[in-house]
KENU-431273 format. One line per 10 residues: number of its first residue (from 1); for each residue x, y, z of C-alpha. Coordinates in steps of 0.05 Angstrom, whole numbers, plus 5000, padded with zeros to 4 digits. Example, Ala and Ser with C-alpha at 12.3 -4.5 7.8 and 13.67 -1.06 7.14 Angstrom:
<atoms>
1	5246/4910/5156; 5273/4979/5143;
</atoms>
This chain:
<atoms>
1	5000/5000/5000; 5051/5047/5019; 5088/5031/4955; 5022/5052/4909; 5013/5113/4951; 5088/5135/4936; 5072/5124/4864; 5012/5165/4854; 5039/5215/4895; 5095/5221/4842;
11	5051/5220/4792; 5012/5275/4812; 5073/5325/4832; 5124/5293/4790; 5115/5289/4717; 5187/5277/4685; 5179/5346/4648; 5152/5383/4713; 5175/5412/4778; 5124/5462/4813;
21	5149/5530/4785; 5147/5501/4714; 5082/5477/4721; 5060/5545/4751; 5082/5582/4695; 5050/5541/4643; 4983/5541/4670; 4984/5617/4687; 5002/5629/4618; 4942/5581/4594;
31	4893/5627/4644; 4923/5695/4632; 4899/5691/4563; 4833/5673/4586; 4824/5718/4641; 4850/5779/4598; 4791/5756/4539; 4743/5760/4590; 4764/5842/4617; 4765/5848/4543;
41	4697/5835/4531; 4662/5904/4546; 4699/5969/4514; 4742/6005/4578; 4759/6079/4563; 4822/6080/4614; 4853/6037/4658; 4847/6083/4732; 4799/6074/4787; 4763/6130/4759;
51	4722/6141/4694; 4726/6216/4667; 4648/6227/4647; 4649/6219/4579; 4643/6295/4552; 4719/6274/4529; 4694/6227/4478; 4663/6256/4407; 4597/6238/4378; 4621/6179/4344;
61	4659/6144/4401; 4603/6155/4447; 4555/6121/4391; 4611/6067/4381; 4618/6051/4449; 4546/6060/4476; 4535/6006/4407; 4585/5958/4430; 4568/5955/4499; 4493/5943/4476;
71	4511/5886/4436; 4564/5849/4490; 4521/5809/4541; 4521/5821/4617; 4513/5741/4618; 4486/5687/4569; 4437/5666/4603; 4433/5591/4622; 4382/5553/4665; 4405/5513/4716;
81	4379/5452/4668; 4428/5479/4622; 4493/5492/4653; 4490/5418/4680; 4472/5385/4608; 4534/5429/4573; 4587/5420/4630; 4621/5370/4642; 4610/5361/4723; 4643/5295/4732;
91	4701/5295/4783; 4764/5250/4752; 4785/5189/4798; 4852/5182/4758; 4908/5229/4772; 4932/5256/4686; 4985/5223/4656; 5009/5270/4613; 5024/5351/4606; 4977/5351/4553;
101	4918/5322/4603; 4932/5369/4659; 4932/5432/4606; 4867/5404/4577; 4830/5391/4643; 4847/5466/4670; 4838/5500/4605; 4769/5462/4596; 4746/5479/4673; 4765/5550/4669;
111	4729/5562/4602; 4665/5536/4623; 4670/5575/4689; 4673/5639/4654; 4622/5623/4603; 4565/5612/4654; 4584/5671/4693; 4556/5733/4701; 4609/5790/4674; 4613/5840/4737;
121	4667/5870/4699; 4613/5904/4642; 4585/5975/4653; 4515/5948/4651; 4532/5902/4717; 4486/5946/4760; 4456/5891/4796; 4497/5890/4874; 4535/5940/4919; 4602/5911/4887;
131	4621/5918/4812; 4681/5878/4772; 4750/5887/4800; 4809/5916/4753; 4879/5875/4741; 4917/5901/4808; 4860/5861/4841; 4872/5800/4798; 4942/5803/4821; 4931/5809/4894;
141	4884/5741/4892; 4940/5712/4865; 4994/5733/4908; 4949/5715/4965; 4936/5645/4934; 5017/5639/4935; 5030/5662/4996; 4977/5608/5023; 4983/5629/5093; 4932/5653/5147;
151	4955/5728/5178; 4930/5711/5252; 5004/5699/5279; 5073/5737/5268; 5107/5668/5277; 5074/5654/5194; 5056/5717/5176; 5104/5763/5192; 5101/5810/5141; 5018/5807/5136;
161	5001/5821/5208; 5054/5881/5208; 5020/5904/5148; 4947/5890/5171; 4963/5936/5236; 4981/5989/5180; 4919/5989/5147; 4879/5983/5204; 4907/6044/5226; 4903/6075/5161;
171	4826/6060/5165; 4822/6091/5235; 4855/6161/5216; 4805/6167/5157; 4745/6163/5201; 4774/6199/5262; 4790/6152/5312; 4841/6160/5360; 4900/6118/5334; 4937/6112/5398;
181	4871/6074/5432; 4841/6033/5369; 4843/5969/5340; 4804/5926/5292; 4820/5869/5242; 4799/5846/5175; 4727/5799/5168; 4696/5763/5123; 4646/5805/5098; 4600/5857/5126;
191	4556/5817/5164; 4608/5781/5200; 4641/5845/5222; 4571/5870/5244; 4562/5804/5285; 4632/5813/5311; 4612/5881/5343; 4551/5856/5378; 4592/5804/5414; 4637/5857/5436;
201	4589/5894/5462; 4546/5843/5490; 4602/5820/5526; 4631/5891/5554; 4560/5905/5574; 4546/5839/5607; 4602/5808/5644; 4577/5742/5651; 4553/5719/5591; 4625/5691/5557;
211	4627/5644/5616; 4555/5625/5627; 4523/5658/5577; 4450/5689/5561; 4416/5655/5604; 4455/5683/5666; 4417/5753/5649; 4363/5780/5681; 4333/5832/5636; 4328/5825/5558;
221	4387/5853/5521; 4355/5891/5462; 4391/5916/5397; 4362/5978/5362; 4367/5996/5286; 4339/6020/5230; 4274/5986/5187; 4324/5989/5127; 4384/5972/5162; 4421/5909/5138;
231	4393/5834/5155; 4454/5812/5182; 4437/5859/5246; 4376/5806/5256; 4420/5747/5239; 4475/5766/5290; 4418/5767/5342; 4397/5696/5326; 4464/5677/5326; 4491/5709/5395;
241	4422/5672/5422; 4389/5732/5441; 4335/5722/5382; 4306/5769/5323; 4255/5798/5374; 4312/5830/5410; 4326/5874/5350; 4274/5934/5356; 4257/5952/5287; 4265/6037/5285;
251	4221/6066/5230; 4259/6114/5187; 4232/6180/5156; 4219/6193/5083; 4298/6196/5073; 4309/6126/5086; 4345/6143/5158; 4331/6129/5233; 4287/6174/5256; 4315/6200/5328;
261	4255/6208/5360; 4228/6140/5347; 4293/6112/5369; 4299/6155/5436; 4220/6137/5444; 4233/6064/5435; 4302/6053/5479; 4258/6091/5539; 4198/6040/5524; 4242/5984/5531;
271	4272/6002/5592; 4204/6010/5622; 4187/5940/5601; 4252/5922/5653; 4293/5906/5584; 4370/5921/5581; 4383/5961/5518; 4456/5959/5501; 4473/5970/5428; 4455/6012/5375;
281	4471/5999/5287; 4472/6061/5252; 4476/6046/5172; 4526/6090/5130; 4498/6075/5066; 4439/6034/5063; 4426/5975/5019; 4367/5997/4984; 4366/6069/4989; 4435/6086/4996;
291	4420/6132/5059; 4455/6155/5115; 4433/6163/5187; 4454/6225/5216; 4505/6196/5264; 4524/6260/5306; 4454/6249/5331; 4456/6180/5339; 4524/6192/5381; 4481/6236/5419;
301	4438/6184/5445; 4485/6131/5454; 4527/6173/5504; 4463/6188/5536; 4437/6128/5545; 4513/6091/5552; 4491/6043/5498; 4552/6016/5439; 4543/6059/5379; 4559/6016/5320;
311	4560/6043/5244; 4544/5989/5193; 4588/6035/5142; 4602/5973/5099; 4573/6006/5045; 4574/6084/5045; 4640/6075/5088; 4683/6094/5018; 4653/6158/5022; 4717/6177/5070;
321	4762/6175/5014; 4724/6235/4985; 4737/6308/5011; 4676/6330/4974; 4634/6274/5004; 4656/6252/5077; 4603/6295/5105; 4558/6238/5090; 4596/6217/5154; 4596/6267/5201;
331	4592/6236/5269; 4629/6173/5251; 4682/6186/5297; 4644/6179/5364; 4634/6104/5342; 4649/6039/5383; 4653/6002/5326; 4659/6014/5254; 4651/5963/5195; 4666/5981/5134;
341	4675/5937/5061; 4730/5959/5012; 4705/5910/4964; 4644/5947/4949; 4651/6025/4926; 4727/6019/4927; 4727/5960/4870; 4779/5921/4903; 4762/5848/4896; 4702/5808/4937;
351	4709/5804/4999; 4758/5855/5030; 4713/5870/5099; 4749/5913/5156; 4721/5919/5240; 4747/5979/5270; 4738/5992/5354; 4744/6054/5393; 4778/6006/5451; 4848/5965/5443;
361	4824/5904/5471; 4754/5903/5475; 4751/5849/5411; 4806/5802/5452; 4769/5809/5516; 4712/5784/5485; 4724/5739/5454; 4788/5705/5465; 4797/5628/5483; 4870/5636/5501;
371	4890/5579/5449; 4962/5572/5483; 4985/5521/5429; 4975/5573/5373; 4987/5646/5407; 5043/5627/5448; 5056/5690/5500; 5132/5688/5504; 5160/5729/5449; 5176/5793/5424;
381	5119/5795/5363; 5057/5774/5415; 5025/5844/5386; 5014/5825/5324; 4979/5754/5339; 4919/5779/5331; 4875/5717/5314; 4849/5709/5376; 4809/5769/5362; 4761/5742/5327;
391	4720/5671/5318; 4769/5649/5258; 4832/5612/5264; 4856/5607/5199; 4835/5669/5144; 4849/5700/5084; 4906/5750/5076; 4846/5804/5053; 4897/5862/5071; 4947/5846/4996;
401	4877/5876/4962; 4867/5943/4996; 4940/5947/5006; 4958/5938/4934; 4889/5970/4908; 4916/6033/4950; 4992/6025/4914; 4958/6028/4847; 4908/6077/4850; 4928/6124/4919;
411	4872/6159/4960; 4860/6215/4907; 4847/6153/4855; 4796/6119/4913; 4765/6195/4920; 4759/6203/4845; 4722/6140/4832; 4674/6149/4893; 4653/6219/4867; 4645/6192/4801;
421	4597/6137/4829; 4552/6200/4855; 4548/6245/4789; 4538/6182/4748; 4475/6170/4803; 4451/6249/4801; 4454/6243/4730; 4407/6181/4715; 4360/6213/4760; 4357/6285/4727;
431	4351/6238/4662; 4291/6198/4687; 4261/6262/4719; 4263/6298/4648; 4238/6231/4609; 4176/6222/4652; 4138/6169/4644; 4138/6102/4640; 4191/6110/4686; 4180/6146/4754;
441	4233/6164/4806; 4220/6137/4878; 4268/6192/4905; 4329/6234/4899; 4388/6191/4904; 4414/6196/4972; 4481/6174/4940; 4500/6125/4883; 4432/6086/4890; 4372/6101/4837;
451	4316/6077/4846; 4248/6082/4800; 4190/6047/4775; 4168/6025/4706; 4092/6046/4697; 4054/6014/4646; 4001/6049/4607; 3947/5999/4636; 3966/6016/4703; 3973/6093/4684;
461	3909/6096/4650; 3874/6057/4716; 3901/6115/4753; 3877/6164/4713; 3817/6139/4719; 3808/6138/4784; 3788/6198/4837; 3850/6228/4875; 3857/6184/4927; 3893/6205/5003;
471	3908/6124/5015; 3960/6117/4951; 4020/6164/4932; 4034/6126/4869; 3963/6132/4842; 3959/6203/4862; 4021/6219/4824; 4000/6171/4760; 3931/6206/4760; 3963/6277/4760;
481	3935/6289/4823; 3994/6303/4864; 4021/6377/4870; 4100/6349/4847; 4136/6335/4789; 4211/6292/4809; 4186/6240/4853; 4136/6204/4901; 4181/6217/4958; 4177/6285/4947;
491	4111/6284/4949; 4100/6249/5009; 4140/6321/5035; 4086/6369/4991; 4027/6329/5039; 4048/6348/5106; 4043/6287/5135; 4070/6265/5198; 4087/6200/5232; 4101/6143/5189;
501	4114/6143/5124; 4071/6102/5079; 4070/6099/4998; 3994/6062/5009; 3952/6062/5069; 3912/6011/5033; 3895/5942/5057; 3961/5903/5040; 3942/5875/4961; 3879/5912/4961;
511	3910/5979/4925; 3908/5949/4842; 3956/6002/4823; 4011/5986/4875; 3996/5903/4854; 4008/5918/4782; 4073/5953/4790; 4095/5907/4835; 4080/5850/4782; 4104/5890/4723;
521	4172/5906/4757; 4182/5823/4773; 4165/5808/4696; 4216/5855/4668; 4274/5824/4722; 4254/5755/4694; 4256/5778/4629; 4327/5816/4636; 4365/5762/4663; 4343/5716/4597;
531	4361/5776/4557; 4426/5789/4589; 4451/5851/4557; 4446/5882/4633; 4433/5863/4697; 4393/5905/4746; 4364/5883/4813; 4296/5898/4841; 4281/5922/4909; 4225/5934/4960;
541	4207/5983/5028; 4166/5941/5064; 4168/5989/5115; 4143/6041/5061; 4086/5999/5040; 4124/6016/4970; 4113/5964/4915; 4184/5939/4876; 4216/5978/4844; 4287/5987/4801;
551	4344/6001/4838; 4407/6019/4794; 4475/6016/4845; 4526/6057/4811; 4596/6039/4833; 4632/6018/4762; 4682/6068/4732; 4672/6040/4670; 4596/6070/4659; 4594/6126/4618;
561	4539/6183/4611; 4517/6157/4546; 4499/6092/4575; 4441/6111/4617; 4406/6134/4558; 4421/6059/4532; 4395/6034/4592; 4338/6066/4606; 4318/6053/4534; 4332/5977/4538;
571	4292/5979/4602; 4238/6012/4572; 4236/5958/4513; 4238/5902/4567; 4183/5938/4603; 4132/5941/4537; 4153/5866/4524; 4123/5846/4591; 4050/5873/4579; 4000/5857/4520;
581	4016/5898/4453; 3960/5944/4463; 3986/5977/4522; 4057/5996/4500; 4093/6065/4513; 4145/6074/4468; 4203/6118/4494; 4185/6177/4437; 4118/6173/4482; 4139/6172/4541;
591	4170/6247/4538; 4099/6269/4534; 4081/6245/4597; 4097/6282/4660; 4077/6284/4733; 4026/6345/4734;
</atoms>
């Protein structure tokens, strides 16, 4: 036995015409080729982290490229039916015998990964809170693939953890902590480093529970966010074991942020009920809207109260970068806790997740086993083991892809692309505001989200129809009714209303207009993603009573002005193929038609 083992061991790392580094070079070679087809496949004006808007380009390479990128596809699309009938799934028993078998396998896998993949990379990708990354990024996966080591200890990492203290650092001076009392580490994503946050502050707050846990509590510990705020706030509740129902839901005004009186009303209610409040999310960015809670007043609170204010910034955190925009975060700086994802306006590659903490050692307090046999506490370097700051052993070395993201493109090239994101965002809106209908802006951007419906004529003309009604914004503003012209959110400002903010105050699926956008705008996702030239996601406001609607996340350099005429258009086209013929509204039309 041992005998066969040596031999297929051999075989598999020892080919007479390969060592290691050979073969590395031979099959990077066989993938650069592919990998540099597939940036290739959508026209790219520059190579920065920025875009200039495309005023730069004449008439015909705004037509050429605006035609080119029509014609490339986001993503062929594929059923699931599909992709398993034209790839070859089966998993080989037999190690290859030959160079030419090992080239063939890879070359074969890799080419049918890209080809059923969705090309984040193209400037219609408009469908998540991340976009493509750019070559730098490429490289950093692959230096971190080489490197093959996890940054939790000196002892194996020595020049990681040196240079994730850096950046962590780096990270705190942007937002304003005070560098000589923070800390923080890199996460897996957003929602980890939100989870991470509550257990520290669960665990400053409550003494007991690391040893004993919930159960050795005697009033509720309740968590208190936003109705837009992120899900992973709810998921970290279930997780730490103090449930959803511990997360108080805050309603938000017609801005999309936390309103401060409903969360000042609702921490005193809960400590009447003889509940222990002890931690409060703020979003930075939220995932829908792309709003921002005002966090000076949020900071407010928190000291007041002595609750842990934590800013979900893992989103609108990027702003930072920008001198013309970090007013979004005003406030930021009298955080606990920050979290805050590179990978998303920043373009550096999926997932690149940072938790920063007002306190040293409040993340090793609380969570640290004292694993003896890995962070050993007798040498020089013990300050940068930091692994035991977190529930991972082992992680990624996430720091190579901000670090070399930063070397590329420095913080003027971060700032540049993050303001970009914004006037791409202002301008689709001003464009949809001036086209009117079929399409219909839910609000302002807040940032570098748009969001907007597609109205069809049936459900205009039902609206028309009808009476002005006080229970529905959207039919008020279809029946030309409603006293504004940019959108239903500002209209909901024109009313005077107070308290909560609700689109319909009709009996949920009893309002016909609301139920017929909300179909329309499911039909035209379903048909898009068959389509494939772009990719857009749909969104809700449950807390808005607001049907779905289009929500276009601008973070890609690579979208030019030109485009969102392109898009709106294909949308538009999309939009008429998902009703009966009879009821189409051709863009040409659809100028005509404005909010009264």
């Amino acid at each position: 036995i041992k005998a066969d083992v040596i031999d297929e061991l051999n075989c598999s790392n020892d080919m007479e015409f390969w060592d290691e580094g050979n073969e590395l070079e031979i099959l990077l070679n066989i993938v650069k080729s592919q990998l540099v087809s597939h940036f290739n496949q959508t026209p790219r004006f520059n190579n920065s982290a920025s875009a200039a808007p495309d005023s730069h380009l004449n008439s015909t390479q705004k037509n050429s490229h605006s035609s080119n990128t029509l014609n490339s596809r986001v993503v062929h699309h594929s059923s699931s039916h599909d992709i398993k009938t034209q790839v070859d799934f089966s998993l080989p028993f037999q190690t290859p015998s030959s160079q030419e078998e090992v080239i063939q396998r890879i070359q074969h896998a890799v080419k049918d990964v890209i080809e059923h993949s969705v090309n984040t990379h193209h400037p219609f990708f408009l469908n998540r809170l991340y976009t493509g990354t750019n070559p730098v990024g490429v490289i950093s996966e692959s230096l971190i693939a080489a490197l093959n080591t996890s940054p939790d200890t000196f002892a194996v990492a020595p020049m990681l953890t040196v240079l994730q203290r850096r950046m962590v650092e780096a990270a705190a001076d942007l937002f304003g902590m005070d560098l000589d009392s923070c800390n923080g580490t890199f996460c897996p994503g957003g929602s980890y480093s939100n989870m991470l946050a509550m257990i520290a502050a669960r665990n400053q707050r409550f003494k007991s529970v690391k040893k004993f846990g919930v159960q050795s509590l005697s009033g509720k510990p309740t968590v208190f966010t936003s109705a837009q705020a992120h899900y992973s706030i709810s998921s970290a509740a279930m997780v730490l074991g103090l449930g959803s129902d511990a997360v108080v839901s805050v309603e938000c005004d017609i801005d999309g942020c936390i309103r401060i009186d409903e969360l000042r009303r609702l921490i005193l209610e809960s400590q009447d009920q003889g509940n222990s409040p002890f931690f409060v999310c703020a979003t930075a960015g939220t995932t829908v809207l792309g709003a921002f809670d005002r966090l000076d007043e949020i900071a407010e609170i928190c000291r007041e109260f002595s609750l842990w204010m934590h800013v979900d910034a893992s989103y609108g955190g990027s702003m930072v970068m920008s001198p013309i925009h970090k007013a979004y975060l005003n406030g930021i700086q009298s955080a606990d806790s920050i979290a805050w994802n590179a990978h998303k306006l920043l373009g550096v590659p999926l997932q690149c997740s940072m938790l920063l903490t007002k306190s040293p050692d409040v993340l090793s307090k609380s969570i640290s086993s004292h694993a003896e046999y890995l962070y050993h506490e007798d040498h020089d370097e013990q300050e940068y083991d930091t692994g035991d700051m977190t529930l991972q052993c082992g992680r990624r070395a996430d720091v190579i892809k901000l670090w070399l993201a930063w070397q590329r493109y420095g913080k003027n090239g971060f700032a540049s692309r993050v303001e970009y994101a914004v006037i791409m965002a202002q301008s689709c809106a001003e464009m949809i505001t001036a086209r009117g209908f079929p399409l219909l802006l839910v609000q302002k951007p807040a940032s570098v989200n748009v969001c907007f419906w597609f109205v069809s004529k049936r459900t205009r003309d039902c609206a028309q129809s009808r009476q002005s009604s006080h229970l529905c914004l959207l039919s008020n503003a279809l029946s030309g009714s409603s006293p504004w012209k940019s959108d239903v959110m500002e209209g909901w400002k024109s009313s005077e209303k107070k308290g909560s903010v609700s689109f319909c105050e009709s009996v949920p699926g009893a309002c016909e207009i609301c139920t017929q956008i909300d179909a329309t705008t499911r039909r035209i996702y379903g048909l898009m993603r068959k389509d494939g030239t772009m990719l857009i996601n749909y969104s809700s406001l449950p807390d808005f009573k607001a049907p779905s609607f289009f929500r276009l996340a601008f973070n890609s350099p690579q979208i030019q002005e030109s485009d969102l005429k392109t898009i709106l258009d294909k949308l538009i086209e999309l939009g008429n193929q998902s009703v009966p013929e009879e009821e189409h509204l051709s863009s040409n039309e659809s100028s005509q038609c404005v909010l009264m």
